[in-house]
C-alpha positions, -999 to 999 in steps of 0.1 A, spaced: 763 -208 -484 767 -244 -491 732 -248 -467 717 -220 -488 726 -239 -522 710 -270 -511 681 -255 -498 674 -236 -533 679 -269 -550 653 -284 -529 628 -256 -535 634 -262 -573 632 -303 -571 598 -293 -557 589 -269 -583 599 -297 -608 574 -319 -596 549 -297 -593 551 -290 -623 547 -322 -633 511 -328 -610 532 -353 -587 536 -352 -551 574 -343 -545 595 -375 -538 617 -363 -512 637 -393 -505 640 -432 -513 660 -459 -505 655 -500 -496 638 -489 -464 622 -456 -469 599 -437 -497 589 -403 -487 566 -382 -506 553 -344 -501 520 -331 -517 493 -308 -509 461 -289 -518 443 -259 -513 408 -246 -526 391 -213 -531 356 -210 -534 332 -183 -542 294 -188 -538 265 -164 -547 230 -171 -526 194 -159 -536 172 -163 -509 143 -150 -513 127 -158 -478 158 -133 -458 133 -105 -447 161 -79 -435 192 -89 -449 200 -83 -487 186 -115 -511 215 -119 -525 243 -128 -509 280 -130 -521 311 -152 -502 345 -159 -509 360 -190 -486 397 -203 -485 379 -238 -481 408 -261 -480 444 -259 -472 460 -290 -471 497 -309 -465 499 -342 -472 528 -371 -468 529 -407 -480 548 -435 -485 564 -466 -473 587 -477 -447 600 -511 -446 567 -525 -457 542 -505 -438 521 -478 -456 519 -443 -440 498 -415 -453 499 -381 -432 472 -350 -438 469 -320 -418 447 -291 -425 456 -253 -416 434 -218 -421 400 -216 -421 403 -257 -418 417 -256 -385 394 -258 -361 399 -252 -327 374 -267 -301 377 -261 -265 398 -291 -257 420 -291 -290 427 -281 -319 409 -301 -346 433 -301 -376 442 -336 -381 426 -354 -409 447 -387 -411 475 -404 -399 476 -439 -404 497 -471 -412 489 -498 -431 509 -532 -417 505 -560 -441 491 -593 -430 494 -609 -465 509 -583 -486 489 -565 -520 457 -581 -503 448 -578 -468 460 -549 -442 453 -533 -408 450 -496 -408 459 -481 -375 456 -444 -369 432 -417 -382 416 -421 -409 388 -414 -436 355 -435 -422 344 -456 -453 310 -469 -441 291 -445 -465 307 -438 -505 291 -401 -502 315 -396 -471 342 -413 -480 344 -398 -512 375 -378 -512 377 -336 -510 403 -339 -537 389 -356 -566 351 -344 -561 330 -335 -598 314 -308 -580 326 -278 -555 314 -295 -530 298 -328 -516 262 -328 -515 249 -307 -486 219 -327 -477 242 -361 -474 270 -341 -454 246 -330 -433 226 -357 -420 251 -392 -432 284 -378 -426 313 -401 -408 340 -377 -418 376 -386 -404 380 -408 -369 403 -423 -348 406 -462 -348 416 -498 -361 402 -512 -395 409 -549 -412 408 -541 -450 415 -560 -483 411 -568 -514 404 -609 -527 401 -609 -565 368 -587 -573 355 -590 -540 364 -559 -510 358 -548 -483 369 -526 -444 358 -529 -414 364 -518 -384 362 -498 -350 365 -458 -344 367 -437 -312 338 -414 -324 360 -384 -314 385 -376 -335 419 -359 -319 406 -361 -288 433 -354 -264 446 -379 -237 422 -374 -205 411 -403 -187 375 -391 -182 350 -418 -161 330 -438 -180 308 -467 -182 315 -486 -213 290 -505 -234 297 -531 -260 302 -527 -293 315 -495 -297 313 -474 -330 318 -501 -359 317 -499 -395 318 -519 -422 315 -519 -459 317 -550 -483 311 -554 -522 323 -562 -555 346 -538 -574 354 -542 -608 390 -518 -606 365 -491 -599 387 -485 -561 422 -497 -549 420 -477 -519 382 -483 -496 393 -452 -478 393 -426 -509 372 -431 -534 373 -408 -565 348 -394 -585 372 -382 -608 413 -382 -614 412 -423 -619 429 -441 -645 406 -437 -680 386 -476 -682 391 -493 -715 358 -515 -708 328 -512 -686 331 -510 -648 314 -517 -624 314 -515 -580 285 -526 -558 286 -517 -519 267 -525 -488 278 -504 -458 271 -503 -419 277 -484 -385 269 -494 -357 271 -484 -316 262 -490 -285 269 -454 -265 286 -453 -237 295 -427 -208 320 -407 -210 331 -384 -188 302 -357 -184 287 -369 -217 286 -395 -237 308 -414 -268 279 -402 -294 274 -372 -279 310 -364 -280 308 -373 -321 294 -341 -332 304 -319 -307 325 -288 -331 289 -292 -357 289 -252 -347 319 -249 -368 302 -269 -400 313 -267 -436 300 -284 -463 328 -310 -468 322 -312 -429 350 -334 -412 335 -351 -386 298 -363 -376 263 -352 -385 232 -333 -370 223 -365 -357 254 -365 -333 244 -329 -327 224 -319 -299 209 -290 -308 191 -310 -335 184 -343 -316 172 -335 -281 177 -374 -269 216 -372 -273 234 -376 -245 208 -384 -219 219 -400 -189 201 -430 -174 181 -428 -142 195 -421 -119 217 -398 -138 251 -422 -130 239 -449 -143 248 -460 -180 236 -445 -211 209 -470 -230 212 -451 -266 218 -465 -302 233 -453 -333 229 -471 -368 233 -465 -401 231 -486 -432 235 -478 -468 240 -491 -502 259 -476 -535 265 -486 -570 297 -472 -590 296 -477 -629 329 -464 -650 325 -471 -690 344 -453 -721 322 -432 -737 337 -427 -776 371 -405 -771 358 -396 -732 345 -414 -703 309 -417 -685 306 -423 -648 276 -431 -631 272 -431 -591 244 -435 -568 236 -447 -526 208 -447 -506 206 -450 -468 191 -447 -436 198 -434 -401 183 -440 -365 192 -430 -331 172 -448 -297 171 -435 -265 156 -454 -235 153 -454 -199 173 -422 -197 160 -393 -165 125 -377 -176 130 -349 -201 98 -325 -208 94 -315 -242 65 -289 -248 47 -307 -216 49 -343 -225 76 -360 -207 97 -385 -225 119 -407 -208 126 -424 -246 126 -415 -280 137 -426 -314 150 -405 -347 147 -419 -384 165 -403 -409 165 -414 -449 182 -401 -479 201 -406 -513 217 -394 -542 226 -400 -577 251 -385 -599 265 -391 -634 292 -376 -653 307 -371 -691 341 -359 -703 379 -369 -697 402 -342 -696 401 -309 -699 364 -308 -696 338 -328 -672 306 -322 -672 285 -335 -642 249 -334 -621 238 -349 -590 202 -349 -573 201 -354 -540 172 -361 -513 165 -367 -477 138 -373 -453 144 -359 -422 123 -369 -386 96 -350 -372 114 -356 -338 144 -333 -348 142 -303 -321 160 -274 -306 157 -260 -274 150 -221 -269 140 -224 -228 137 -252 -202 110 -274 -213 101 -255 -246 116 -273 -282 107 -262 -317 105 -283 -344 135 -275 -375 126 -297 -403 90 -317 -398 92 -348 -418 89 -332 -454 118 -339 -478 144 -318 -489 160 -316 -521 190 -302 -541 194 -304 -578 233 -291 -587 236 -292 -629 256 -287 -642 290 -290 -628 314 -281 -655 350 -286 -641 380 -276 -666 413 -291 -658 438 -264 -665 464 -284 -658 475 -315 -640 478 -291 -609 452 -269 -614 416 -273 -619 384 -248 -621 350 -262 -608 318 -239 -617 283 -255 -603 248 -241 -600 228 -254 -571 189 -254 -562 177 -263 -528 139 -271 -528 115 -272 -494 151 -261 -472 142 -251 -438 152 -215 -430 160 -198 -395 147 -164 -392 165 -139 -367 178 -101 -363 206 -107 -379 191 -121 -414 178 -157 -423 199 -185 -422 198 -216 -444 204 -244 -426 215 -268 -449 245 -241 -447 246 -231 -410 230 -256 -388 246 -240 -358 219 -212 -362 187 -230 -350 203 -217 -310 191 -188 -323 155 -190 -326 132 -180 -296 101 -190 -283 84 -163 -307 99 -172 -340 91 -207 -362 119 -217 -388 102 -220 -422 102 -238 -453 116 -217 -485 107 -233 -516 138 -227 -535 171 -218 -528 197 -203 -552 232 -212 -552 260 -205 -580 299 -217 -566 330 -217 -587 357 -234 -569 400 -230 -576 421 -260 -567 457 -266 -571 476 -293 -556 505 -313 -561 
């Protein structure tokens, strides 16, 4: 009975905070602060695509999108912050399952300014990625960004800090997150996947590693946060494959908040990944960069508050010297991919109301291919841009645990898989593209339409 009691006076501490839109502080003393939270989102999305030839136009989805449990606090000194994700978030590849999103420390080297995280953790070297699931505007990040900029969550060691208005994190990554302990053979290049991102910041971000586009303190005065960011790696074998390779290896399982990599760590998009040298044990002579730059501007606005956001990047891959490939009989023993993009958003309203838009654009590489037999590779995107157009966003905070998120999405020029079981968008599903054969040609739809309206609570 007495364990019964104090297990219903838990549940109701619990319920207390929740109530209050706090993470549950479970225990404190001089050593120890231990908080609970979580999260979980529903999502429902109508389609019109007017290019699906055999499948109904319109389309109709309801996803349990997030499900989150989150821990935090501080022991002796040292930061922790734990997130796991379960349901439809937990994704099980075939060596693992995939569910971890962070688990990191934070030891001080001079404290309240400069840190080392250790762990898993949110990759900051773009603000679109690192922008965090919780406290987006929208129902979703952009899916043209996610898509092809994406650094999602890795495993690694990053030097971060904070000196006046001047910040900054940098660091190195494993390029495959929760990847199990097997001491595969390899052939290690230097460096490995690094990242860094330095800038000013006007209070616009305490914390590099989750930015917010909404849910921060209301500004009393202009701010104002200017960023450049960079990635950087020189690939390496590993085991049968290869560190980059290994990167975007569960992109069949994508979503649009995607957790880890991009189709240019994907190989049925970029038909240079993962080639061996020659001959085939020799090392890997490939390249991965990407660089990008973003602006943040907070500022009241009357009674309410005006945000302003916007980045710009670009992406290449290089391959050399790796054993001759024949792609629609030309035979490559190199090849280079150049991927560009951006976005903007702005924002108006406080709470209960926000109203928000973004436009969003990239310019993908001719080069991008998928293989449908030995030697034969279609082309998915050609070099023409794509675009998406999402306004408004209208997001109503019901509460400080609950919020509703309604957002109406156009896709312009987005390639489109046919196949017998319907056409696929694949800004949605780039997975599909395996299923194209030699006698069917993905295709450009001019517009895509897309209406979402998205439940979170969290606490």
């Amino acid at each position: 009975m007495k364990n019964l009691l104090k297990w219903i006076g838990a549940l109701v501490l619990l319920l207390g905070f929740t109530a209050q839109g706090k993470a549950a502080e479970i225990f404190k003393n001089d050593d120890l602060d231990f908080n609970i939270g979580g999260r979980f989102q529903e999502l429902g999305q109508i389609d019109i695509n007017n290019g699906d030839r055999i499948r109904n136009k319109v389309r109709v989805y309801l996803f349990n999108v997030e499900d989150r449990l989150t821990a935090f606090g501080d022991f002796k000194g040292f930061k922790y912050h734990l997130e796991i994700a379960f349901g439809g978030e937990d994704i099980n590849s075939s060596n693992n399952a995939q569910n971890l999103k962070e688990f990191n420390a934070d030891i001080p080297i001079i404290p309240d300014m400069v840190y080392v995280k250790v762990g898993q953790f949110k990759v900051p070297s773009n603000l679109s990625s690192a922008d965090y699931e919780g406290n987006l505007l929208f129902t979703q990040r952009s899916p043209l960004l996610n898509m092809f900029f994406n650094a999602g969550y890795d495993n690694g060691l990053s030097l971060w800090g904070k000196m006046g208005k001047l910040d900054g994190a940098g660091g190195v990554i494993s390029g495959s997150p929760n990847l199990p302990q097997r001491y595969l053979p390899e052939l290690f290049n230097f460096p490995p996947l690094t990242f860094l991102r330095i800038g000013y910041s006007d209070e616009i971000d305490a914390d590099p590693f989750h930015p917010l586009q909404t849910g921060f303190k209301k500004p009393d005065s202009t701010k104002f946060a200017f960023h450049l960011n960079g990635m950087y790696c020189q690939d390496s074998n590993a085991g049968h494959s290869t560190d980059l390779a290994l990167a975007g290896g569960n992109l069949n399982t994508f979503s649009a908040n995607g957790d880890f990599g991009n189709v240019l760590m994907y190989s049925n998009w970029n038909p240079y990944l993962g080639r061996l040298n020659n001959p085939v044990n020799g090392p890997v002579s490939a390249t991965f960069t990407n660089l990008s730059v973003d602006t943040q501007v907070r500022a009241p606005l009357g009674d309410t508050t005006m945000t302003f956001q916007a980045q710009a990047g670009w992406s290449n891959f290089k391959a050399s010297s790796f054993a001759p490939i024949t792609i629609n009989g030309a035979v490559q023993t190199s090849g280079e991919l150049n991927i560009g993009g951006g976005e903007i958003m702005a924002s108006v309203g406080d709470n209960p109301w926000e109203v928000a838009g973004r436009f969003s654009m990239v310019i993908p590489d001719e080069g991008l291919k998928y293989s449908y037999a030995a030697g034969k590779y279609g082309r998915i995107t050609g070099s023409d841009p794509i675009y998406e157009v999402t306004l408004p966003s209208i997001t109503w905070h019901m509460n400080e645990n609950a919020k509703l998120v309604a957002d109406a999405e156009l896709q312009f020029n987005v390639p489109v898989t046919p196949s017998d079981d319907g056409a696929y968008v694949i800004t949605q599903m780039p997975s599909q593209v395996t299923n194209i054969s030699a006698t069917q040609n993905i295709f450009r739809e001019p517009m895509i339409t897309v209406g979402r309206m998205m439940f979170q609570y969290s606490f």
